[in-house]
Structures are given as structure tokens and as C-alpha cells.
N, C-alpha and C positions, 0 to 999 in steps of 0.2 A: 531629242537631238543628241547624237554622238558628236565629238571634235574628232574621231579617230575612225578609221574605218576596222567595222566588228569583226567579231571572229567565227569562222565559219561552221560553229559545233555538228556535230553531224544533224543534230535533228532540223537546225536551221537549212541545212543543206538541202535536206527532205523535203522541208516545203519549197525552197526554193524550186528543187524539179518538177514537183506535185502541182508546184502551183503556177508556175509561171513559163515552163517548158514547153514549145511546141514542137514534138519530132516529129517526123515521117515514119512510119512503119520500118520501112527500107534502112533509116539511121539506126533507131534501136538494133535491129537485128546487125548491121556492120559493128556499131561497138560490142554482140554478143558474141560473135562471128571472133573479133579480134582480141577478143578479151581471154580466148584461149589460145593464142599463141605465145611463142616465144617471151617478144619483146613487146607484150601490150601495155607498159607503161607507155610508149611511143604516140600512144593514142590520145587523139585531145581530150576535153572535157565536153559533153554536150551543152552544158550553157557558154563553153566558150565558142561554140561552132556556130549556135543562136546570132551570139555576141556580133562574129565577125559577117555573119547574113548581113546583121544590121548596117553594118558599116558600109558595106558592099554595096547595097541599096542608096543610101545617102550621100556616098559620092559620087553614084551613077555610075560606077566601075563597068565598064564595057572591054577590056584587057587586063587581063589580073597573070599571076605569075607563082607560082608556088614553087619553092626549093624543101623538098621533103613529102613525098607523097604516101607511104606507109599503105594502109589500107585504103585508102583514099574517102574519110569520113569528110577533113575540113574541101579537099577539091570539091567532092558532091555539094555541100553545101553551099559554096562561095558558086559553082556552078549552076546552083537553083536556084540562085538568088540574084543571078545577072539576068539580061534579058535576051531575048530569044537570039540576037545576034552576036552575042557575047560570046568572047575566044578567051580560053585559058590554056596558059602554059604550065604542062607540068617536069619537074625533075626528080627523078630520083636513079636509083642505081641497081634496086631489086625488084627482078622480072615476078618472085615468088609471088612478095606483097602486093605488088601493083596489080595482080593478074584480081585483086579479089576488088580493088577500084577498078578495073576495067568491067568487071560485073555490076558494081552501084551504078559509076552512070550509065547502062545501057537498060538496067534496070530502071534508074529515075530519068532517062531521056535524053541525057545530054552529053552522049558520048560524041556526038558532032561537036563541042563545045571543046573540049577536051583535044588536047597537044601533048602525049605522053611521049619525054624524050629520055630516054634510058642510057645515059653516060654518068662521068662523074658531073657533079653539079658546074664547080668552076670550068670545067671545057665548058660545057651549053651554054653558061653565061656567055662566055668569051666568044665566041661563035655567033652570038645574039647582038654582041656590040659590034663585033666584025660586020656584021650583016646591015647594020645602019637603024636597028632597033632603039637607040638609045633616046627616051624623054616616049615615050610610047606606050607606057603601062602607067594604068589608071592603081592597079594593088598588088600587091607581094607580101606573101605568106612565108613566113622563116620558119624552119622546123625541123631543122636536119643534125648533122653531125653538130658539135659545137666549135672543132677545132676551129673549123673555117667560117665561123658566127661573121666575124669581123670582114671577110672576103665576101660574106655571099649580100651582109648587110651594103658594102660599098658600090658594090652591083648592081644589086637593088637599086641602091638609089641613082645610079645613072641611068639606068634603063626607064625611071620612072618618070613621070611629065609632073611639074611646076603643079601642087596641089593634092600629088597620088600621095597615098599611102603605102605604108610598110607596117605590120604586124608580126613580131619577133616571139614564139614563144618560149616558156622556158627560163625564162630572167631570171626568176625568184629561185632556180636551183633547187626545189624543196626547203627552201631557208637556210639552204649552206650559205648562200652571198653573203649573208648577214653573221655568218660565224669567223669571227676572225683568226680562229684558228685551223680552219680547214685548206688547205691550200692545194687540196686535187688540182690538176690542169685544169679540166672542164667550171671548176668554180674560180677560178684567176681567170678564166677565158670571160665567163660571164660577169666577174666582177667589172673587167676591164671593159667591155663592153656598154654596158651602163653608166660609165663614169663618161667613157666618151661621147653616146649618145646625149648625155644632159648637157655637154659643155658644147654639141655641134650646131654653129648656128648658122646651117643649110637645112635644120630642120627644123619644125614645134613637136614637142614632145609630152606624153604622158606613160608612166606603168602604170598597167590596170591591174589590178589584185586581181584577176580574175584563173582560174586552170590552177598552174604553176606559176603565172606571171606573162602577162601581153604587155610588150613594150610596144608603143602605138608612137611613130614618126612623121610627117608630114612633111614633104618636099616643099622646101619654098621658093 
């Protein structure tokens, strides 16, 4: 028994994939695909995309919502994991990247599931509440710029129905949050972030050590 949760040495990592990992063919080759561009840090981790299946599944998410769609590994996933009448909203802002999620899911099937809106994030939100959207989505995937963590997280949760989730990645900053001498923007943004989410109580919350850090919120 640990009190603490371990430390992820590489070889532990190894089995963890080796052993407990279930990808798609289609997945592997998109994080191979993205793993040579530019900004493939951007890309999740594959047991966090498992991760967020799971979750998917056991809230019964039938309207999910993603702000940040990159190469579109975590929409594919959150997409194959809903059911056959499951709509997802996606945002992002670059036609480049999305063009190669526009390839997964028609490759894994669910480009009918799929709502790719290519503005800045906050207009679509904004447009989404205007529209009469709001208490409607069952999950929301965060994963975009950091600035606007805190905007796209309050969005979120108005858009989402009594029960939905929000899944925030990124939290842990690489372990700058916990450096109190680093004060980049982006780590004050996620500091600040995290202190709020713990003391808000519209929602139940958890960080999962898992990727970079999943902050996991529940509308109540």
C-alpha cells in the first residue's frame, strides 16, 4: 500500500501502456502523425484519452463539447465512445490541424458526430448561450490556450446540465504550479485556476495525476 500516489519512472510507464492500453490502430498512427509537427506537445497522453472514454461512457454523455481540438485525438476518442446518436461540439481556431481530425473521424466513423466550428473559442461559446444551449451538455473537454482557462472553464459550466462533467487538461503545468518561483503568465493562470476550482462550490471536484494533470469538475 502507498499513502501517496507513485512516481511514474519510465519503465512504470511502459507497462502501463504495454499492459493496460487499449488503442485503435487509427489512434496510434494520429499521435504518430502529430508527434512530428510543430506543437506536438499539444497532444494528449494516450492513457489520458482511455481515461476520458471512460468517463464518457459512465455518464452516458450523449452531448459533449470540446474547446481545443489540435489534431483531434481526444474528439476521436470521446467520439467513439458515445453512442451511435451522440453529438459533439468541437472548437478550435486552426483549419491546418483540424484538417488531420477531420481525417480520424471519417476514418473511425463518426464524422456525423462531429460539429467542427472554427472561430475563436469565446465567440462560439457565446453564440452557444445566445442560442438557448445552456444546462445541455452532458461533458466538456478543456485544452486550448491557457489565457482564457478561466472563460472557457465558466462556459463550460453553464452550457452543462446539473451532473455533466468538465475535464480541464494541463493543471499540473509540468510541475511549474508547484514551483513558487516561477511566475510565467500561463503558470499564475493555472495556479489561479486550481485554487478556484477547489473552493467552488457549484461543483465536486478531483485532479487526477494523470497526462499533465486532469482536473475533473462536476456540475451540481
Amino acid at each position: 500500500m502507498s499513502t501517496r500516489t507513485l512516481s511514474m519512472t519510465d519503465v512504470l510507464y511502459d507497462y502501463l501502456l504495454t499492459q493496460t492500453l487499449r488503442e485503435r490502430p487509427l489512434l496510434s498512427r494520429l499521435r504518430d502523425l502529430t508527434r512530428e509537427l510543430p506543437e506536438s506537445n499539444m497532444q494528449i497522453s494516450p492513457e489520458q484519452g482511455q481515461f476520458m472514454a471512460l468517463l464518457v461512457r459512465l455518464i452516458g454523455a450523449r452531448r459533449c463539447l470540446e474547446i481545443g481540438t489540435f489534431t483531434g485525438y481526444s474528439s476521436t476518442v470521446v467520439a467513439l465512445a458515445m453512442p451511435g446518436d451522440g453529438r459533439m461540439v468541437c472548437l478550435d481556431v486552426s483549419a491546418e490541424y483540424t484538417r488531420h481530425a477531420r481525417d480520424a473521424w471519417r476514418e473511425a466513423g463518426v464524422q456525423d458526430k462531429v460539429d467542427l466550428r472554427l472561430a475563436p473559442a469565446l465567440e462560439s461559446l457565446q453564440a452557444m448561450l445566445e442560442a438557448g444551449e445552456a444546462g445541455s451538455f452532458d461533458f466538456a473537454f478543456i485544452d486550448a490556450d491557457k489565457d482564457h482557462y478561466d472563460a472557457y472553464y465558466e462556459s463550460a459550466l453553464e452550457l452543462l446540465r446539473p451532473g455533466g462533467l468538465i475535464a480541464i487538461d494541463n493543471v499540473l503545468w509540468s510541475g511549474r504550479v508547484a514551483d513558487e518561483d516561477n511566475d510565467e503568465d500561463s503558470t499564475l493562470v493555472m495556479r489561479k485556476l486550481n485554487r478556484k476550482i477547489r473552493g467552488d462550490e457549484r461543483v465536486d471536484m478531483s485532479l487526477v495525476p494523470i497526462g499533465d494533470g486532469l482536473m475533473l469538475a462536476r456540475k451540481r
